[in-house]
C-alpha positions in Angstrom: 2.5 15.1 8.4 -1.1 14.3 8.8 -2.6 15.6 12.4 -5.8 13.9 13.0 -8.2 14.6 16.1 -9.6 12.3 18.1 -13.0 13.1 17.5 -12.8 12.5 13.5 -12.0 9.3 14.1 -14.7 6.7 14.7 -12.9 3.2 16.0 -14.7 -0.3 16.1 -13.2 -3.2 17.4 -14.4 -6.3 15.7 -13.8 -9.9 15.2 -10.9 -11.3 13.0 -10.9 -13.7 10.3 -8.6 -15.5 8.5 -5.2 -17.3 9.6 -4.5 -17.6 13.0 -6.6 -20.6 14.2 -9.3 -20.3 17.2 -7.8 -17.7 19.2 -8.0 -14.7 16.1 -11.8 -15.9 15.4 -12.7 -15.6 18.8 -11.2 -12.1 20.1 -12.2 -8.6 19.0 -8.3 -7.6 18.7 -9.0 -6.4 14.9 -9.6 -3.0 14.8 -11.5 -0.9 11.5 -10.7 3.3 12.0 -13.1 5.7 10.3 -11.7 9.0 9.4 -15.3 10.9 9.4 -15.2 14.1 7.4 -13.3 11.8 4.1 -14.8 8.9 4.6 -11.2 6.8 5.0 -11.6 3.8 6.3 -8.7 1.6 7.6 -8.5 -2.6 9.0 -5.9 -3.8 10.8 -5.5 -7.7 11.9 -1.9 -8.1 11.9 -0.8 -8.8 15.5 -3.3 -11.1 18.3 -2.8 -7.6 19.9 -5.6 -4.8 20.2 -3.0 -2.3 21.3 -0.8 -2.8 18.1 -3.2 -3.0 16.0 -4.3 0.2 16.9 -0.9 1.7 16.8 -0.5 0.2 13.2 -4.1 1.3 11.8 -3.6 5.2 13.1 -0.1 4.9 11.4 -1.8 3.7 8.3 -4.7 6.0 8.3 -2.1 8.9 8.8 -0.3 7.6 5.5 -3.5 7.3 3.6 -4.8 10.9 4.6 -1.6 12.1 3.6 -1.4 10.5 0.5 -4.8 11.6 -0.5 -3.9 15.4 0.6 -0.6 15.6 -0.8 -0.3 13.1 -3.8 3.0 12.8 -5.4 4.2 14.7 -2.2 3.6 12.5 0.6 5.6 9.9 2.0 4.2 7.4 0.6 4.0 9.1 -2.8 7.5 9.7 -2.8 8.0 6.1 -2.4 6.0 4.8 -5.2 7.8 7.5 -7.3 11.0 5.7 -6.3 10.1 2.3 -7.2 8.5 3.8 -10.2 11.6 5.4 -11.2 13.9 1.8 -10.4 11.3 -0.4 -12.0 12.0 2.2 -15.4 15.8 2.2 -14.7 15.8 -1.5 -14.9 13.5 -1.8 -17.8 16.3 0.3 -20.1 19.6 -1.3 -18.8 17.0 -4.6 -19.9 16.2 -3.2 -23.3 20.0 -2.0 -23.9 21.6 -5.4 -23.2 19.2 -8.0 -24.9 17.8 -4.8 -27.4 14.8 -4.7 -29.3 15.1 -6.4 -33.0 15.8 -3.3 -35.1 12.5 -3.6 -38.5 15.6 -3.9 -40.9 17.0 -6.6 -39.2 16.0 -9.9 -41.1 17.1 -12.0 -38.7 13.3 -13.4 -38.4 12.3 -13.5 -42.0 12.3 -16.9 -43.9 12.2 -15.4 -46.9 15.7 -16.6 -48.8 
């Protein structure tokens, strides 16, 4: 786990854009965090609110950090290793039950 200080981070609260219609373009509820000695930055618009937001950038900017720090060892690192690993899984049990035309096999030669 990633323990960040307050100070390191530098937080701006700006406007939103995107979905959402006339109230997201008018509020400042989108919030950008700056971690300052890496340079991380994060942006978070998912909720209308400026407190969640806030809640979900830190949590992201945690993940990130850690990522960066730990690599294949952080959390999220561990997932992607996961997925990585299922996406292979499924790739073999793919190739073993349609399989992969063998060069001898002159199934698609036209030659008599």
């Amino acid at each position: 786990p990633v323990v960040l200080r307050e100070d390191d981070i530098d937080e701006k609260h700006v406007r939103g854009w995107g979905n959402g219609g006339q109230k997201i373009n008018k509020t400042s509820s989108c919030v950008q965090l700056t971690h300052k000695p890496t340079g991380t930055m994060v942006v978070c618009q998912d909720t209308r609110s400026l407190h969640q937001n806030r809640k979900l950038a830190m949590k992201r900017l945690k993940d990130k950090l850690d990522l960066q720090l730990n690599g294949s060892e952080s959390k999220i690192g561990k997932k992607v290793e996961k997925l990585r690993a299922r996406k292979h899984k499924r790739r073999q049990r793919a190739k073993k039950k349609y399989g992969q035309p063998d060069a001898g096999d002159d199934a698609g030669s036209d030659d008599p």
